[in-house]
Structures are given as structure tokens and as C-alpha cells.
N, C-alpha and C positions, 0 to 999 in steps of 0.2 A: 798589567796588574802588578808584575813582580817589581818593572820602576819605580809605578809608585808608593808601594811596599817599604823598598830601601829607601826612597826620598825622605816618607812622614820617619822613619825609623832616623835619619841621619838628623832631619829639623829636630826629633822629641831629644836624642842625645844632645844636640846644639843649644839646645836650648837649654837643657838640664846643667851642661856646665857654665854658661855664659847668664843663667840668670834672666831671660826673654821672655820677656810678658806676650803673653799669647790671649788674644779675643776674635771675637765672629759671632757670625749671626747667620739665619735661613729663616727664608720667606717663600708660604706655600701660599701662591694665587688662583681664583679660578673666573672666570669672564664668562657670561653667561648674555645672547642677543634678546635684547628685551622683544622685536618684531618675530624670529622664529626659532626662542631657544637653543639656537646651534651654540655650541662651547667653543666660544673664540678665544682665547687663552687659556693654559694649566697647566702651570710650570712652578717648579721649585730653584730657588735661586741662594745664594750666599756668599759671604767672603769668610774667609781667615786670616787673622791679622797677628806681625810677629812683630816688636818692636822692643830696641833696646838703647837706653840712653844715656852719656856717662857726662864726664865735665864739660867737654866742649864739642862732641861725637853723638849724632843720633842718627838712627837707621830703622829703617822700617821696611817691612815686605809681605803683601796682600794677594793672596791668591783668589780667586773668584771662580763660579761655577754656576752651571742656569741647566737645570734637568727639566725637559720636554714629555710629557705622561704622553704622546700620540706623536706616529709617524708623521715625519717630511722626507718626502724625498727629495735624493740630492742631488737631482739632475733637475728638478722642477720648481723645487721647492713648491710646492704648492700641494703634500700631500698625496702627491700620486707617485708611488713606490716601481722601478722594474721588478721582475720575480725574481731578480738576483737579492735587487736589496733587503730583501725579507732575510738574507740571511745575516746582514749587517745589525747590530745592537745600537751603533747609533743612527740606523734612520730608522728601525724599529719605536726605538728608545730611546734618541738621540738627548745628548750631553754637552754643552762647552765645558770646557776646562780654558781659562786664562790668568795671568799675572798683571794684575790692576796696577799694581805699585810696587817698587821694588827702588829706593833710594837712601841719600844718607845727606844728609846735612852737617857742616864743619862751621863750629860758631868763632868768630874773631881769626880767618882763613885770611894768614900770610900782615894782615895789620888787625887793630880792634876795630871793631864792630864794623868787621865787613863778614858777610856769612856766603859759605858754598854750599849749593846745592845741587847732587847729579843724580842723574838714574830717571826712572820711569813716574812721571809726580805729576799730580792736577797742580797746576797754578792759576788759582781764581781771581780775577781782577773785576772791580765792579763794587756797586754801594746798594744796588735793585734787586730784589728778591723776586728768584728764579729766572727772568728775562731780563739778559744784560746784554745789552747790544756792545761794551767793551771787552769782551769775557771770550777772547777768539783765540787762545794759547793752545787751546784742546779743544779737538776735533768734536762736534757731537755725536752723541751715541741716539740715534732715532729707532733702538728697536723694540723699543716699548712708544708706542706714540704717544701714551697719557701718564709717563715720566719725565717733564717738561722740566728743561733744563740738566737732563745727564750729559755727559762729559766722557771721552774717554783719555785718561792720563798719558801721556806720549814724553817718552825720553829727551831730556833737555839740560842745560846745563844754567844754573840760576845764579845768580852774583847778586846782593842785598845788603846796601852798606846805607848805615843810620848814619844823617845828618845833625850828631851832636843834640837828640831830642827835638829837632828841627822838622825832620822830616825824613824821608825816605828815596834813595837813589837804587833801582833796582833795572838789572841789563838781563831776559831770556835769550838764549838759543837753541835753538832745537835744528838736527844736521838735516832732519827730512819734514817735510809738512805734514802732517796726517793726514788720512782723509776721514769722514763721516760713515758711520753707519747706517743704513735705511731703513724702510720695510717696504712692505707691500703697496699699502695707500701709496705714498712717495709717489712710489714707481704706475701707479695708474694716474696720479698728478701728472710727471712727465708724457706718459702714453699724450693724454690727452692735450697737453701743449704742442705734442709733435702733429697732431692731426688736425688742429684749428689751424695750423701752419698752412697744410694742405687739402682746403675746405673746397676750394675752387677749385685745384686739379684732379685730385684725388677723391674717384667716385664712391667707391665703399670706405670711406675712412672712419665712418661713425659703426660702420654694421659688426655687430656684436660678438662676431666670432674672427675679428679679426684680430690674431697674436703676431707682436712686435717683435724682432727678436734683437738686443741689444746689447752692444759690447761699451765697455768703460774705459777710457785709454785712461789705465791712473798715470800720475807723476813721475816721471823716470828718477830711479835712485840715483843721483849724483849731486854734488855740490851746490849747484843752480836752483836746487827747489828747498831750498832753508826756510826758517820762520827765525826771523829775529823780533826783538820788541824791549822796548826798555818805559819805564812808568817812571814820574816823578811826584810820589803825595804828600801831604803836608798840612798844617793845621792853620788855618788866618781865620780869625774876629769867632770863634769856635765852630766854623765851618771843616771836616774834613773833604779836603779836593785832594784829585791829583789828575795829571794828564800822560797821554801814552801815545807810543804809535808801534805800530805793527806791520809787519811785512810780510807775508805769507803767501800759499799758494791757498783758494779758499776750497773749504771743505767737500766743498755740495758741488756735484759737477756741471755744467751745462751741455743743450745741445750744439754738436758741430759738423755734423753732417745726417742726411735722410734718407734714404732710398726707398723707393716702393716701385712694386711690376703688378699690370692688371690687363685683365682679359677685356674689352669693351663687344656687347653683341651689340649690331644696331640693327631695326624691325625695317626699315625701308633702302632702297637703292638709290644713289642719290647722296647728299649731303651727309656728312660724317657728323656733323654735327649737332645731327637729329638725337633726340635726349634717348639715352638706351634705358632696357628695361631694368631698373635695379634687381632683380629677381637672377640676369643675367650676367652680374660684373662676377668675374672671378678673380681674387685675389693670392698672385704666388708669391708675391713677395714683399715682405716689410719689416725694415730695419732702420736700427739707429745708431749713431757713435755718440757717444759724452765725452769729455775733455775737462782738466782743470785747468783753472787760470789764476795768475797771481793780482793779489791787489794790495793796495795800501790805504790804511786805517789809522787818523786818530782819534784819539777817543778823549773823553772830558768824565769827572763822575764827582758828584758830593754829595753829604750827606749833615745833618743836622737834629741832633735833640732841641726839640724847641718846649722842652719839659712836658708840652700836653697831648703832643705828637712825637713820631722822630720821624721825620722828612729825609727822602734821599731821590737823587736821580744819575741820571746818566745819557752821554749820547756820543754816537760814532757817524767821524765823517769819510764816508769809502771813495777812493779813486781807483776805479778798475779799466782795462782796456775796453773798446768796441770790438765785439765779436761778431763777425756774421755768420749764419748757419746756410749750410746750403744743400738743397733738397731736390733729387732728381727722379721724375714720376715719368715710369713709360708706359703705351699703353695702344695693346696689341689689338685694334678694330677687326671687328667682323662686321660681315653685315647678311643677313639672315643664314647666318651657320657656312655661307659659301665656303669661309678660308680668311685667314689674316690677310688684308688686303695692303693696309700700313703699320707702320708704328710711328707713335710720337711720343719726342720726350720734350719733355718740359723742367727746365732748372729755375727753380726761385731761391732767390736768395731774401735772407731776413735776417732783420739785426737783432739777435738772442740777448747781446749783453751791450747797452749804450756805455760812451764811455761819460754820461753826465756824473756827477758827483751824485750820492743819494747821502740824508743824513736820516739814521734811528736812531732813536730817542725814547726812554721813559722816566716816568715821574710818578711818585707817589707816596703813602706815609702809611705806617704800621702803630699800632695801640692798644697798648694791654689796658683793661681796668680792673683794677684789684689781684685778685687771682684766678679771677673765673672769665670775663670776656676777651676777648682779640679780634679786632678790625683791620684790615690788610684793603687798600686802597690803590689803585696805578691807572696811568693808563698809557700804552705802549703803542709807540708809528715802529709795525716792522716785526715780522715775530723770527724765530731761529733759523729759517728756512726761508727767508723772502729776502731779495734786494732788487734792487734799480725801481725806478720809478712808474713804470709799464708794462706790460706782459705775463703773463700765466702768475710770475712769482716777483709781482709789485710787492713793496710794503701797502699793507692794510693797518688799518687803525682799531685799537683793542680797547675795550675796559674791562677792566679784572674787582671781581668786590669777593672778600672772604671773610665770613665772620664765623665764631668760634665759641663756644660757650661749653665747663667741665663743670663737672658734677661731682661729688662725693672723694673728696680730696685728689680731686684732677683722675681719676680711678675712667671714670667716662663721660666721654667729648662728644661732641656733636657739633657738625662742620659743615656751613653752607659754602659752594663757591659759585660765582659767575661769570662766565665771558661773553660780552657781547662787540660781535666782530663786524665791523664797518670798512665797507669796501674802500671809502677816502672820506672824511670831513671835509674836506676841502671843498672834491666834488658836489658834497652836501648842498652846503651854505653855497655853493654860486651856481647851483642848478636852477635856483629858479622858484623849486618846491621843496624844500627842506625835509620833510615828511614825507611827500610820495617821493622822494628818493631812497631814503631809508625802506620806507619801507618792499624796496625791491632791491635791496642791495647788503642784505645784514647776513649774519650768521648769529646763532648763540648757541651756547652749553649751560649745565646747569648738572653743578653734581651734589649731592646730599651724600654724608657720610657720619657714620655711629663707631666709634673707638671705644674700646673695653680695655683696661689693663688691671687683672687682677691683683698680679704680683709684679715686681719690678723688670723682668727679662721677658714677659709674655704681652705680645698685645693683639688683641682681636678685630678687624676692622671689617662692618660691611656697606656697601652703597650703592649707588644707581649715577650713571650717566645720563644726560638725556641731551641730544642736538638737534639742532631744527635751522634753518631760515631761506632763505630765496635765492637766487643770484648765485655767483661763483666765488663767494667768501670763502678763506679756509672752512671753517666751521659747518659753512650749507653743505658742502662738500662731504661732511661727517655725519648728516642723516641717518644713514646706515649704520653707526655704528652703536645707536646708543644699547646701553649695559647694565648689567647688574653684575657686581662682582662681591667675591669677601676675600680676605685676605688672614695669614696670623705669621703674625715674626715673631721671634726667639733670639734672646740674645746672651751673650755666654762670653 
């Protein structure tokens, strides 16, 4: 407390003689389960923002904060506290404290119109609203799953030199890759890719009390895990394009190795192979490893006012390595309680990550009329978390529709969205039955939301989630979650 005491004291002085415009904002949310009321979210959140900018010198530095109204514990996370930590404030009451941004920009650096950029900075690239399959500079931040498309800004070194009104020549470096943030979901996504792995050998892998325990090899800090990337955009027949390519280690990690140990009883003497009593499998052990891998990315994106629309898209083509996972299940036979009689282990191997090319892709168009409606149109192969063309986390195919209609001098809004999520069109159209594919193979969302703004720094917002569909879509997958929430931000 006494640190940060002296820090806000040394920023208010710093700023008082330096002239530093200071803003921020806090947002108090609360998530409420529409199936059994349980309160899935209720957190207050905010940044502070200091920025100061003179002839060819700007700088800016953001601090951020996310306050937890209910224990986690931080050995579990999941809620369940030891009796030590009750004496702890923040897994009582737990807190982040972080620094979002912290950079400075140098305009016409060393010749004219080349500009430097260093420090902690989002670098957004991309023409698509919210889902940009070229937008891979900054790690994403998953720990809100129904804030699609956050970012977390990671330290990098930017070079931006204008083509004479022509266009734009821009070179990122960044000395480490990021990685991603998760949550919870996620992390029951992977469980469940690691278990369909192990569906044949592995007897209890479906049974409900069985806990994974999993470790993360991240990226070792050294030279070799960089992220470079350099963009080239520009303007022809009043199209904006540009093209890029990327080289990164990628966010989201995969599986790279498995392990599981189980007890087998079997009811008869005789063949091992006799089916045992599920009642009877005991499970001591089950684990996993993740691993990051590096890939390369180019990407393409444009955009266009065609006066009655404005039209934009975008799309990336990845080359990443084949990875194989490999998974060792042993499994200690009994046969009627006599004694371990054998063990067998069994290795499979399976390719986690091919190394075919996958491209994503979206497309779509935004529309105001007048001053009271907006129409938001796309529809995306590949959401933020999905690549290769096969397995747990194929791209699936999205349509997104948002419309938007304000009231009483924009004062208050009212805001349909929808996702309807499709396991493949492809697989659609050459199944056979276009229809009864669909319909065993979709996911949707559907969110209704009411905004209030009295006054110009308050806004009130409340609404309802709702998911549904079949099959193993992202979205089916989200049944569970639908919500009722409200929110109100403040801005200052």
C-alpha cells in the first residue's frame, strides 16, 4: 500500500509539472446463469490513462485493474480456498493490478515520415470488425470468453514509413512471442480433445470425476522465439489493401504429450480381454503437456465504401509444422480382486498439428442509416482459437448479423446479435442432405442487449445470452452458459 502511495503521489506530481492529460474508466459487471442462477461473473474492472504530446514526441502509459467480489483459490482456481488462504486479501478478494500500455512514438525518426514506435503497444492490423484472422501481433486475452476479440499489448519495436501519400511500409518486432490467456471453458475444450485421443484405450476417460493435471512448457526466453512481421498497405481504384506476413510462435498451445495409469478389475479367469466392470476401473493417474509452436502467416485484407455499404474483408494463410502427440496409457489387470496379474502399456501416437496450409477468412459489410439504425453483416471460416483443417480445433464456419437501433438522441440503444455456427459448409453442400446436416451439426448464440446513457461519462447496459445447438460446434459446446448480465461504465 505504501508503494503505491508514493507511485500515484510521484505520477500526480509528474504530471502536474509536465502538463499530462490523465483519463480512465471502470466497469462494474455481474453474470447471472439463466438454467440455475448461480453468479458466474462479478468483477469490477478499469484502466488509467496518462498521456502527453508535443511536436514530434508522444507517450502514453495505461495502467489496468480487474477487482473479483468472490474467492478463487490459488492453488485451484476453481474456488476452493486452503485454510491458509482465508488469510490472504487477494484470494479472499482477489485483484489484478497490470500495465496495458506503456509506449512512446517519435514522428519523422532519423529521416521524414518514417515514425518510431517502442514500448508495450496493441498493434491492430486488419479491415474486419472484431474477427481478423490477420490481427496476430498481440497475444489474445481469453479471459473474458464473451469479449471477442481482446488483445493483450506486448512490447515491440515498430518502424512506420509513409510512401510519399502512396501508401504505407511498416516493419514489427517483438524480442519474445506472447502467449494467450485462457479460462476455464478452454481448458475443458482441451481435457476433452485429450480424451477422444484415448477413447479406445483408455477406460474411464469419459467418467466424470476424472481430473487432468496439466503442465504448459511455455516458450523459453531467448532469441529464437521472436515475432517479426512487416505489412505493406495502400490505396488502388479506391480499394484500401495491404498484405503481411508474420512469423511468430503461436499463442494457443497444443497437445504434446499424454499420460494416463488405471487399475483394470476383470469378473472372470481366463482372457484379459473380457470387458471389466466400469464400476471397477480406477483411475491414478492423468496428465498432460502443451507446447508452443512456431508458424508463419500471410495475410491479405481490404476494404471499401461503396457509398450504400462499406465492405471490408480479410484472410490468412498459415504454414505451421506436423506435430505428433504422443500418449502412454498403462493398465494394471486384476482379475477377480486375486492381485495385479500384468500391466500393459499401450503408446499412440496422433498428429495434433498437420502441417497442410489452412486459410481463414472473413467477409462482410457495416451500415448506418441515418442516425438511428446499424447493420453489421460477416461471415467468418475460423474463429480466434481454431486452426488446421481437422480435429477438436478445425476452423468452423460462422455467420454473425448485428443490428442496432437508438432512441431519444442516441441516449438509448437497443442491440440484436447472432451467431450461427457451422461445423463445415463445405461438408454441408457435398454430404448428400444439406439440411439434415445442418441440422446435426450447428451451434447458435443470440444476445439482446438495452444501453442507457444519461449523461455523457455513464452508461447502463443490461441483457441476456442464450446458446443452443447439436454436434460439437464451438457454440453447442456453450449450452451451459447462457446469461443474463448488466453492466454500467464510467468514464472520466
Amino acid at each position: 500500500m505504501k508503494r503505491i502511495i508514493l507511485i500515484s503521489a510521484a505520477i500526480l506530481s509528474f504530471t502536474a509539472v509536465f502538463s499530462m492529460d490523465i483519463t480512465g474508466n471502470f466497469t462494474m459487471e455481474d453474470r447471472f446463469s439463466i438454467s440455475n442462477g448461480d453468479l458466474l461473473f462479478n468483477q469490477e474492472s478499469g484502466s488509467l490513462k496518462f498521456e502527453q504530446a508535443g511536436e514530434n514526441l508522444y507517450g502514453m502509459a495505461q495502467l489496468g485493474y480487474r477487482y473479483y467480489n468472490n474467492p478463487i483459490g490459488q492453488t485451484t482456481y476453481n474456488s476452493i480456498l486452503s485454510a491458509q488462504e482465508l488469510n490472504l486479501i487477494y484470494s479472499v478478494e482477489p485483484i489484478e493490478l497490470s500495465l496495458d500500455q506503456a509506449y512512446f512514438t517519435y514522428k519523422d525518426f532519423i529521416i521524414d515520415r518514417l515514425d518510431l514506435s517502442a514500448g508495450k503497444q496493441r498493434i491492430a492490423w486488419g479491415t474486419a470488425d472484431k474477427l481478423n484472422p490477420t490481427d496476430l501481433l498481440n497475444a489474445n486475452d481469453f479471459s473474458d470468453p464473451f469479449d471477442f476479440g481482446k488483445k493483450i499489448p506486448t512490447i515491440a519495436v515498430n518502424l512506420n514509413y509513409e510512401i510519399a501519400d502512396r501508401g504505407n511500409i511498416q516493419i514489427v518486432y517483438e524480442p519474445y512471442s506472447p502467449i494467450a490467456r485462457l479460462n476455464s471453458l478452454m481448458e475443458s475444450v482441451t481435457t476433452q480433445s485429450i480424451t477422444s485421443n484415448l477413447s479406445t484405450n483408455f477406460s474411464s476417460y469419459n467418467s466424470s470425476s476424472t481430473v487432468w493435471n496439466g503442465i504448459v512448457n511455455t516458450p523459453p526466453v531467448n532469441a529464437s522465439n521472436f515475432t517479426i512481421g512487416t505489412r505493406l498497405s495502400g490505396t488502388i481504384a479506391g480499394f484500401d489493401l495491404s498484405v503481411s506476413y508474420i512469423s511468430r510462435v503461436n499463442d494457443i498451445p497444443e497437445i504434446e504429450s499424454i499420460s494416463a495409469d488405471e487399475n483394470l478389475y476383470y469378473s472372470t479367469i481366463g482372457q484379459v480381454t473380457t470387458s471389466p466392470y466400469s464400476a471397477n476401473v480406477t483411475l491414478n493417474d492423468a496428465s498432460y503437456n502443451l507446447n508452443y509452436f512456431r508458424e508463419n502467416v500471410i495475410g491479405f485484407d481490404f476494404s471499401k465504401d461503396l457509398n450504400f455499404i462499406l465492405l471490408w474483408g480479410e484472410a490468412s494463410v498459415t504454414f505451421q509444422p506436423e506435430i505428433d502427440s504422443y500418449s502412454t496409457v498403462t493398465n494394471h489387470i486384476y482379475v477377480n480382486g486375486i492381485g495385479n496379474i500384468a500391466n500393459q502399456v499401450t503408446n499412440i501416437e496422433d498428429v495434433v498439428l498437420s502441417n497442410q496450409v489452412y486459410v481463414k477468412y472473413t467477409i462482410g459489410f457495416d451500415k448506418s442509416f441515418g442516425d438511428s439504425w446499424y447493420i453489421n453483416f460477416q461471415y467468418n471460416h475460423g474463429f480466434f482459437n481454431e486452426r488446421g483443417n481437422y480435429g477438436p480445433e478445425r476452423l468452423e464456419d460462422y455467420l454473425v448479423l448485428r443490428l442496432e437501433k437508438k432512441f431519444f438522441s442516441d441516449k438509448l440503444k437497443l442491440a440484436v446479435t447472432g451467431f450461427y455456427d457451422v461445423n463445415d459448409f463445405s461438408a454441408a453442400f457435398n454430404s448428400g442432405n444439406f439440411f439434415n446436416y445442418l441440422n446435426n451439426n450447428y451451434g447458435i448464440m443470440g444476445q439482446f442487449m438495452i444501453s442507457y446513457t444519461p449523461v455523457d461519462d455513464l452508461n447502463i447496459e443490461i441483457g441476456i445470452y442464450e446458446f443452443g445447438g447439436v454436434g460439437s460446434t464451438t457454440l453447442a459446446m456453450m449450452q451451459d452458459y447462457s446469461l443474463i448480465y448488466t453492466k454500467f461504465t464510467y468514464s472520466f
